[in-house]
MMTF fields as JSON, N, C-alpha, C and O atoms, coordinates in Angstrom:
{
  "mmtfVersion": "1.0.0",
  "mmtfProducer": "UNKNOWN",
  "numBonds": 479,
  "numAtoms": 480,
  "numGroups": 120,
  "numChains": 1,
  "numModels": 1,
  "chainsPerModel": [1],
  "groupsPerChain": [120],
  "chainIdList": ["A"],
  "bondAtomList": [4, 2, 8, 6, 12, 10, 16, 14, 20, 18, 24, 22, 28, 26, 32, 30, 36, 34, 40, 38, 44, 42, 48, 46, 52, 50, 56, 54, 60, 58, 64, 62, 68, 66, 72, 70, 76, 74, 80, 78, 84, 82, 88, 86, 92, 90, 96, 94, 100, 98, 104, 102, 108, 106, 112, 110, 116, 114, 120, 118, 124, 122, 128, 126, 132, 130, 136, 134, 140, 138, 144, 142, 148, 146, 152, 150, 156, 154, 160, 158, 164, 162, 168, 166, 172, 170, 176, 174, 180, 178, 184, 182, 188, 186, 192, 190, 196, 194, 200, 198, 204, 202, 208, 206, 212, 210, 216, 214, 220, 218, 224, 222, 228, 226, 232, 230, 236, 234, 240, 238, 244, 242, 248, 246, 252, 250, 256, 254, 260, 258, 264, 262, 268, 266, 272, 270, 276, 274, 280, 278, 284, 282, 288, 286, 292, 290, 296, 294, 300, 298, 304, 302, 308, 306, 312, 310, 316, 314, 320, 318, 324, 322, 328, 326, 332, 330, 336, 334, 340, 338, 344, 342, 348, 346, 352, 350, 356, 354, 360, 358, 364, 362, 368, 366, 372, 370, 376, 374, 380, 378, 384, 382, 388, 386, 392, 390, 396, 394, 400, 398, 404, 402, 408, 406, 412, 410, 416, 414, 420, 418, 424, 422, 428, 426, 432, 430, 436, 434, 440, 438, 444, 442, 448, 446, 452, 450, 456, 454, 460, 458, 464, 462, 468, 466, 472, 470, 476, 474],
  "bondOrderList": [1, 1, 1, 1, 1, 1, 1, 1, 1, 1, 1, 1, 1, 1, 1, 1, 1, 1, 1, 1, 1, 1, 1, 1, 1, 1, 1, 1, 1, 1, 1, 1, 1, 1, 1, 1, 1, 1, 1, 1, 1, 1, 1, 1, 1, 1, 1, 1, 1, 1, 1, 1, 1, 1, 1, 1, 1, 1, 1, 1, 1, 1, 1, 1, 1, 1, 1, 1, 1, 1, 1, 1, 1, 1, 1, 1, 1, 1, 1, 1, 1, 1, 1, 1, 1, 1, 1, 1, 1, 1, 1, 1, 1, 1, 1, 1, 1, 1, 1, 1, 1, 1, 1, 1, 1, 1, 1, 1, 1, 1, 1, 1, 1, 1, 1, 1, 1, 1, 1],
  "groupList": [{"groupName": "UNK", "atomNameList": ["N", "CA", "C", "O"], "elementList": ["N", "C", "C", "O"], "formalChargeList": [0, 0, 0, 0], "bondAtomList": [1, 0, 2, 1, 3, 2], "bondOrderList": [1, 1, 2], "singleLetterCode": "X", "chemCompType": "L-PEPTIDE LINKING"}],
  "groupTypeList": [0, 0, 0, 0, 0, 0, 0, 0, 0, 0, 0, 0, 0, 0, 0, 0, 0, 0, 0, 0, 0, 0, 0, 0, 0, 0, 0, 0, 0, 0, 0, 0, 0, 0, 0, 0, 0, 0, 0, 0, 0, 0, 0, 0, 0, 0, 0, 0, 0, 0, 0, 0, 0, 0, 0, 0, 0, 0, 0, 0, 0, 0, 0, 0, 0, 0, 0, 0, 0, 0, 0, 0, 0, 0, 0, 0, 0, 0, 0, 0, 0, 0, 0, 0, 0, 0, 0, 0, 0, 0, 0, 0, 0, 0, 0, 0, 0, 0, 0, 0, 0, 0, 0, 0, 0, 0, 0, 0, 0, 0, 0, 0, 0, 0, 0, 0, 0, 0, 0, 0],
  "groupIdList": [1, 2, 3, 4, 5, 6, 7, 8, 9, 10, 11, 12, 13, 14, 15, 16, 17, 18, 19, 20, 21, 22, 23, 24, 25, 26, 27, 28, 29, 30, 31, 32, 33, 34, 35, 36, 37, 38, 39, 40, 41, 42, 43, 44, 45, 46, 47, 48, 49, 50, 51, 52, 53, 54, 55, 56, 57, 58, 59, 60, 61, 62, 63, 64, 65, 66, 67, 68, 69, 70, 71, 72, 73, 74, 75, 76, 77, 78, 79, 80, 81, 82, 83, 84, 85, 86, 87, 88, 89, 90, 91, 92, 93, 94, 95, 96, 97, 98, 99, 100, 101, 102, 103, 104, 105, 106, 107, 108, 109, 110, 111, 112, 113, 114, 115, 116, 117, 118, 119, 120],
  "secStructList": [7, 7, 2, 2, 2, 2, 2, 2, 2, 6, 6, 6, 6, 6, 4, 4, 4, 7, 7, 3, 3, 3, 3, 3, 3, 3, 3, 7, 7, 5, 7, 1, 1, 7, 5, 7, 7, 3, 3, 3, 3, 3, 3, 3, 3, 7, 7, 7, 1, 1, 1, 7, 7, 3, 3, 3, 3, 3, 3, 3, 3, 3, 3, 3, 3, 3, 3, 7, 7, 7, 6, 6, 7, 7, 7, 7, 7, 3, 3, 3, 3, 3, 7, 4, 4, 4, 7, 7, 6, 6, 7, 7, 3, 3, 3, 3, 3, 6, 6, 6, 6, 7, 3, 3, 3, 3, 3, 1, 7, 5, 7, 7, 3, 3, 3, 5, 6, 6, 5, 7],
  "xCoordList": [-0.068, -1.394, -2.081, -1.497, -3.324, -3.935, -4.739, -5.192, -4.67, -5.636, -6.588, -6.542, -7.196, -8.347, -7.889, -7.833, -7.569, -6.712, -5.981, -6.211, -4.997, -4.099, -4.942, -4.894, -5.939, -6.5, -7.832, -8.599, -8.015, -8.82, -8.125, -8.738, -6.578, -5.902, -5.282, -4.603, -5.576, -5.675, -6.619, -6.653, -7.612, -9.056, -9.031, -9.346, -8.669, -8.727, -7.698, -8.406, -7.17, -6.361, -6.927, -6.399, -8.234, -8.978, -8.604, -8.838, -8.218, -7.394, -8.196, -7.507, -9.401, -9.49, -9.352, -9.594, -8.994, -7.709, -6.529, -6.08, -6.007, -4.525, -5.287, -5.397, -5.925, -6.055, -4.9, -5.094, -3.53, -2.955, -0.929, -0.229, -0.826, 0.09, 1.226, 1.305, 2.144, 3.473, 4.247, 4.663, 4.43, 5.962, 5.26, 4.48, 5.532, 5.024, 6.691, 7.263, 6.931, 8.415, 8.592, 8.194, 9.148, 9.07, 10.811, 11.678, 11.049, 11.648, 12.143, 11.524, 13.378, 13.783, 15.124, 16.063, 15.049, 16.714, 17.09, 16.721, 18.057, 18.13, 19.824, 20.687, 19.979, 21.142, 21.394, 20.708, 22.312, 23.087, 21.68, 20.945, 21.635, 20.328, 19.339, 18.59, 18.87, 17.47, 16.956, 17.666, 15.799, 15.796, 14.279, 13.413, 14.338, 13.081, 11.675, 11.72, 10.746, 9.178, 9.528, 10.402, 9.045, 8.772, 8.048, 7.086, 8.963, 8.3, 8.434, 9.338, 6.672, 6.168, 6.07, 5.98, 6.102, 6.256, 5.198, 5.391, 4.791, 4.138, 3.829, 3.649, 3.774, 3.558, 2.42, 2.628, 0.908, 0.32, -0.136, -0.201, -0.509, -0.723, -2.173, -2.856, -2.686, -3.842, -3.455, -2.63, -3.97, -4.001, -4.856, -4.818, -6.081, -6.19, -5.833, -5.553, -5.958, -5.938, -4.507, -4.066, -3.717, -2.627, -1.304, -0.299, -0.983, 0.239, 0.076, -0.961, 0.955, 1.707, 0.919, 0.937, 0.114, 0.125, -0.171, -1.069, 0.857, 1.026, 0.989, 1.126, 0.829, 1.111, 2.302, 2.597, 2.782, 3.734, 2.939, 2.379, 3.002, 2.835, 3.806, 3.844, 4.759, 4.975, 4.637, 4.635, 4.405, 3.662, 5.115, 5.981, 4.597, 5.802, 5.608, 4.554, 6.865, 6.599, 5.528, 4.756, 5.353, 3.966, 4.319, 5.485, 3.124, 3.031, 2.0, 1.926, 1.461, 0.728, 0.533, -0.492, 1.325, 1.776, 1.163, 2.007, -0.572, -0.547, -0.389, -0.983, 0.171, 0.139, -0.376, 0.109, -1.427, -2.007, -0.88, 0.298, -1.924, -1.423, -1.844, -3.013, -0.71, -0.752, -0.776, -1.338, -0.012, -0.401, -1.784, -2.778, -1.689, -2.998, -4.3, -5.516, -3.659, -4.548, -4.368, -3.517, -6.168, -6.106, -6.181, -5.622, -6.965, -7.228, -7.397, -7.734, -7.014, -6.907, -8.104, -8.478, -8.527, -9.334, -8.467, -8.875, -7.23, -6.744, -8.042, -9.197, -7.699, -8.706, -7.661, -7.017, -7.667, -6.9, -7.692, -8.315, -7.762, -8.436, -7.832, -6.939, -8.652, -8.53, -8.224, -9.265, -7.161, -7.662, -7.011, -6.857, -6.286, -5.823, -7.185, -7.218, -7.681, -8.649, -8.404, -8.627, -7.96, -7.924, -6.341, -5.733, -5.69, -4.679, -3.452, -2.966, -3.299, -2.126, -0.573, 0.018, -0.196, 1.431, 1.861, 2.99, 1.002, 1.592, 0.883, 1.055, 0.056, 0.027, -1.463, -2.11, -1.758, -2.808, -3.7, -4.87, -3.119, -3.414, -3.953, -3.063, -5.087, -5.186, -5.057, -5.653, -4.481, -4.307, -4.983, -4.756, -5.852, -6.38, -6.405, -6.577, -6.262, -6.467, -7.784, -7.524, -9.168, -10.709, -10.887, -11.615, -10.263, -10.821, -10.517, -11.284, -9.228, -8.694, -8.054, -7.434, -8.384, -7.71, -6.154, -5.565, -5.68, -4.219, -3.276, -2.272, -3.633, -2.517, -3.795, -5.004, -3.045, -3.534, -2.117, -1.418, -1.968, -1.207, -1.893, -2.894, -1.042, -1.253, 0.282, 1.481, -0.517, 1.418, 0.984, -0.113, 2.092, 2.142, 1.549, 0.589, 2.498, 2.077, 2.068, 1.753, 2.251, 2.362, 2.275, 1.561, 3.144, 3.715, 2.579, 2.334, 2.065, 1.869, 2.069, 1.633, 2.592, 3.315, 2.768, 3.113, 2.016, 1.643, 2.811, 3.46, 2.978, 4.194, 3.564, 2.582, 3.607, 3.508, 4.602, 5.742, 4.468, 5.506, 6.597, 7.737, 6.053, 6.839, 7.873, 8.974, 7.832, 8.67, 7.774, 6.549, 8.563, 7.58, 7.563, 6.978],
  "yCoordList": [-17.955, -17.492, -17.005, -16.142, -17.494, -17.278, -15.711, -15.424, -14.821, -13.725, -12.996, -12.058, -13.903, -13.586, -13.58, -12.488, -14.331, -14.695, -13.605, -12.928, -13.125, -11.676, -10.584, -9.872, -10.311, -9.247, -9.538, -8.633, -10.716, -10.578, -10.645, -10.435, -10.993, -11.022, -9.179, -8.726, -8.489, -6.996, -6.433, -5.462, -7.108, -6.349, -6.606, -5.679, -7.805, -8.383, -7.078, -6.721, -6.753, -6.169, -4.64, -3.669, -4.822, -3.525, -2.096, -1.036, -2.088, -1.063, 0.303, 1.249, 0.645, 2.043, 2.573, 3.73, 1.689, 2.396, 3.121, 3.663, 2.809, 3.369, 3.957, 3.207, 5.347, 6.132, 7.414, 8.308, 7.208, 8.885, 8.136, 7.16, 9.001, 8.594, 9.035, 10.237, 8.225, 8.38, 8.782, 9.917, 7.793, 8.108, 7.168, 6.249, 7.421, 7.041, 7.306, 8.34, 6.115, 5.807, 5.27, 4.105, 5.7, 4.658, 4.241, 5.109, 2.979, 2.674, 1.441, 0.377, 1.7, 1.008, 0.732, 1.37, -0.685, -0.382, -0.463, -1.319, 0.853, 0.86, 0.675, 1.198, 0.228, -0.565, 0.147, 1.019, -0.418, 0.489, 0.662, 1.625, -0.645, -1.309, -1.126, -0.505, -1.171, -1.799, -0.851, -0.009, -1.205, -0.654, -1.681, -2.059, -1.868, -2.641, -1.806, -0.635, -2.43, -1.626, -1.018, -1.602, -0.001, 0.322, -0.502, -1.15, -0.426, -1.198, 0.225, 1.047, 0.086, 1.231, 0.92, -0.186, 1.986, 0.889, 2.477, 3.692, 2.15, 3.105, 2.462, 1.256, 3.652, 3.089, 4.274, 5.458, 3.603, 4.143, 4.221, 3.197, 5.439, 5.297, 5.186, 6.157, 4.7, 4.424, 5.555, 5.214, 6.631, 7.848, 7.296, 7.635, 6.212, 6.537, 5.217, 4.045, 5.874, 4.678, 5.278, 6.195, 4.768, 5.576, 4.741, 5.33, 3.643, 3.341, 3.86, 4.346, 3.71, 4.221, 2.886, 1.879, 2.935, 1.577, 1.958, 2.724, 1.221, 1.426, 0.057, -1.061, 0.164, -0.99, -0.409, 0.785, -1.185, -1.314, -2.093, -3.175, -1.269, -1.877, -1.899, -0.791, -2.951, -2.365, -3.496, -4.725, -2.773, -3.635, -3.586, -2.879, -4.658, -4.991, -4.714, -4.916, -4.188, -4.555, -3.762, -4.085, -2.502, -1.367, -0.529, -0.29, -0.112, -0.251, 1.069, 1.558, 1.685, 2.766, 3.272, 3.129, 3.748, 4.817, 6.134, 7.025, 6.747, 7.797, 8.64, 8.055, 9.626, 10.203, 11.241, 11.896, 11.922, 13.098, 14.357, 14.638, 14.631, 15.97, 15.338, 15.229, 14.918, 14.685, 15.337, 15.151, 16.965, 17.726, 17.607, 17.313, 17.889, 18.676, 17.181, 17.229, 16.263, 15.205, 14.285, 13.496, 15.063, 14.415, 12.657, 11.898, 12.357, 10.569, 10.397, 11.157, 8.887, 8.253, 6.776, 6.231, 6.379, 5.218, 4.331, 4.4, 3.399, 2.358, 1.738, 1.816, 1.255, 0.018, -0.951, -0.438, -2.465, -3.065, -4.172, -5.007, -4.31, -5.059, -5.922, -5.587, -7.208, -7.998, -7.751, -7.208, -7.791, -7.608, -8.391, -8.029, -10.283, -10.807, -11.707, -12.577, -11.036, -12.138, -11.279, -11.891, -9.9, -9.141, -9.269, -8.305, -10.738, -11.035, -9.729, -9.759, -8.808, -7.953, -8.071, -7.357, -9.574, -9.585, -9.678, -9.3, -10.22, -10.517, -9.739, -9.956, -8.802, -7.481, -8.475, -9.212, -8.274, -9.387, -7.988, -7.94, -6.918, -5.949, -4.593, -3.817, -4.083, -2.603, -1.959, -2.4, -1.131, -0.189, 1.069, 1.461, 1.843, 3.452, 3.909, 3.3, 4.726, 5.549, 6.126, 7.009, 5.984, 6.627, 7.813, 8.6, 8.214, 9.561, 10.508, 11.454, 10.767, 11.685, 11.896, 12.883, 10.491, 10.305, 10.877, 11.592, 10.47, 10.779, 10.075, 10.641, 8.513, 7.945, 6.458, 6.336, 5.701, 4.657, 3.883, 4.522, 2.618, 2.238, 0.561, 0.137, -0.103, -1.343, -2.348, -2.097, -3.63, -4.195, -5.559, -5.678, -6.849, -7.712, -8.523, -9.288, -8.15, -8.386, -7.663, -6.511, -7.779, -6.727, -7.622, -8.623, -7.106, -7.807, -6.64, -5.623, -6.805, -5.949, -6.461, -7.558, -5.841, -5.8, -4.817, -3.636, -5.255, -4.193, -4.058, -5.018, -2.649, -2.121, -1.621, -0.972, -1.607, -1.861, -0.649, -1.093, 0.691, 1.626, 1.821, 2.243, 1.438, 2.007, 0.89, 1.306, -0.587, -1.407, -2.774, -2.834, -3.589, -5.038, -5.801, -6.883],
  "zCoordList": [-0.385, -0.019, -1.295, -1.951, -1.736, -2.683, -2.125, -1.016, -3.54, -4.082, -2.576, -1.78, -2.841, -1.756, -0.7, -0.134, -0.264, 1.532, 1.619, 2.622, 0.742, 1.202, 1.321, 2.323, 0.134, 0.924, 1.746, 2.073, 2.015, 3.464, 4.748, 5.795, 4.72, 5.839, 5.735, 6.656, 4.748, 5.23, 5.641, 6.396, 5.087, 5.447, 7.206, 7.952, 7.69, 8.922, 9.771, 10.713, 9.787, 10.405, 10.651, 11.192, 10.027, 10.186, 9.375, 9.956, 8.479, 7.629, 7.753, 7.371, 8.163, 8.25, 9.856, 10.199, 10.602, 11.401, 11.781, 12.791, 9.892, 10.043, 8.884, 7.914, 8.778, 8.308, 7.939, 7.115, 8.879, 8.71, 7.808, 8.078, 7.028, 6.215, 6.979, 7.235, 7.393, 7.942, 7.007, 6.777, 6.464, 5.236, 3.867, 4.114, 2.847, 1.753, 0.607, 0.262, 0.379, -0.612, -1.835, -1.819, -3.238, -4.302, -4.536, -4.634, -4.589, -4.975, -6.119, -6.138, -7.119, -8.145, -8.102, -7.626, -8.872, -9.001, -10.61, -11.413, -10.868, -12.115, -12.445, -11.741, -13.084, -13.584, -15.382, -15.916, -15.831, -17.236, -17.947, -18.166, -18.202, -19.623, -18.743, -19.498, -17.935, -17.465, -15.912, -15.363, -15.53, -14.468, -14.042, -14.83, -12.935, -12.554, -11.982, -11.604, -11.993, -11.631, -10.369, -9.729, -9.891, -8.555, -7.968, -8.381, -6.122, -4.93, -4.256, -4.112, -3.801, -2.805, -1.25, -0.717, -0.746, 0.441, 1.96, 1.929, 2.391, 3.492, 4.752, 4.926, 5.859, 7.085, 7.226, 6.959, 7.803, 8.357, 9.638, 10.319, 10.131, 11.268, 12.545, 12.219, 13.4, 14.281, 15.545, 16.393, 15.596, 17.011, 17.58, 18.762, 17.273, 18.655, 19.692, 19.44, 20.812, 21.66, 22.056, 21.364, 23.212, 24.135, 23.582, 23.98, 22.849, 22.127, 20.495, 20.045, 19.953, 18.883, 18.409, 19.118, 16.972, 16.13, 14.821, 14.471, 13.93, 13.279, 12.165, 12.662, 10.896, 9.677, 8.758, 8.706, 8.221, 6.994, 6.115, 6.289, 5.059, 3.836, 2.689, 2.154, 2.019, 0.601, -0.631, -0.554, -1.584, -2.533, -3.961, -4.474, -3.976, -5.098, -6.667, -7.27, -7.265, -9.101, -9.411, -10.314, -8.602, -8.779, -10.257, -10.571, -11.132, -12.031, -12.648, -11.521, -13.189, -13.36, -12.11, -11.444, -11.855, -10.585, -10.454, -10.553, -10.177, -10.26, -8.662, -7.757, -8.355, -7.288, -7.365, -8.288, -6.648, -6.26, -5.035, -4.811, -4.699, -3.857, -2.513, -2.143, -1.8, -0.087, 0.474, 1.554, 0.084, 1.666, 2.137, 1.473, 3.424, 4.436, 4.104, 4.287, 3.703, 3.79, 5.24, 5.652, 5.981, 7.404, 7.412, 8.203, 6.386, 6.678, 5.39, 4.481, 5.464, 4.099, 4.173, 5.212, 2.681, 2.984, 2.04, 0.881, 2.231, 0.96, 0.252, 0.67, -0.637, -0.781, -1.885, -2.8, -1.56, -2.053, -2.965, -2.309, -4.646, -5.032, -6.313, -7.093, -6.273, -6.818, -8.124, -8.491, -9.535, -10.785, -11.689, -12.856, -10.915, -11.295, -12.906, -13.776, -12.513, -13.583, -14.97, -16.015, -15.065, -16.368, -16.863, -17.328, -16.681, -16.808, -17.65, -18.781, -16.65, -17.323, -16.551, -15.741, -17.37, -17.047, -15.952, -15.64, -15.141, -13.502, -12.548, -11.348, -12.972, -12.052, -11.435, -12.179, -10.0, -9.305, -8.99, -9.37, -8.314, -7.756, -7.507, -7.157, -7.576, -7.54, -6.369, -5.387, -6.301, -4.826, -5.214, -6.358, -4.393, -4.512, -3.145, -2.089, -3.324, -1.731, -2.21, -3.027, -2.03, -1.951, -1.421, -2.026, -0.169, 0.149, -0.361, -0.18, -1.28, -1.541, -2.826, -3.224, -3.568, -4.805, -4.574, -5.385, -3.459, -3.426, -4.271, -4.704, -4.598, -4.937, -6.068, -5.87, -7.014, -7.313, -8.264, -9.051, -7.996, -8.764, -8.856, -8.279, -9.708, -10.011, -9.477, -9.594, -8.825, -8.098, -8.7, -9.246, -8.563, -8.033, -6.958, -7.051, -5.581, -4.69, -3.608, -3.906, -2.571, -1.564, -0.133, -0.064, 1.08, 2.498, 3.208, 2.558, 4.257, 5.454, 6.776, 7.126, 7.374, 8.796, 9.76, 9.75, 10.491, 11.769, 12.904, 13.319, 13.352, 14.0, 15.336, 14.977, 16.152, 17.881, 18.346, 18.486, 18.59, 19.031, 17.883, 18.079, 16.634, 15.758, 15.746, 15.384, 16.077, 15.928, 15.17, 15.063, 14.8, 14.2, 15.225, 15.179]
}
């Protein structure tokens, strides 16, 4: 799936729905010599409406990693953008969270999965 198509197939899924941060994770794997980029990974969540709905997101090979202060943050706005044209080494991706300057990093790529009662 080309650039555009991934994040219009997020935009499609309506993303300021899942405004409320479930769990938010970094992970690496680091080995003797080496250790690889962080993959981030979050589930947000949609109150309203009478089921549980929820997305998964994790974005791969994430890269200038800044994180803010999450407590007591009621809603979040992602925004996921294009920045494969400023060719830096693979990275296609900008991620920011807007409302709150909670979080911004730079990825690869990134999967999202919408979750139905907290299941896929």
């Amino acid at each position: 799936m080309n650039i555009s198509n991934k994040i219009q197939s997020f935009l499609e899924l309506s993303p300021l729905k899942y405004r409320f941060l479930e769990a938010f994770s970094l992970n690496r794997s680091v080995k003797k010599y080496s250790a690889s980029d962080y993959q981030i990974e979050m589930t947000l969540i949609n109150i309203e409406g009478e089921e549980i709905d929820a997305i998964n997101i994790k974005f791969f090979n994430a890269v200038d990693i800044k994180i803010g202060d999450l407590n007591n943050i009621y809603a979040m706005q992602i925004e996921i953008d294009d920045i494969s044209s400023n060719q830096l080494e693979g990275l296609k991706f900008r991620v920011t969270e807007q409302e709150n300057c909670g979080f911004s990093f730079s990825c690869e790529d990134f999967l999202v999965t919408r979750l139905r009662n907290g299941k896929e």
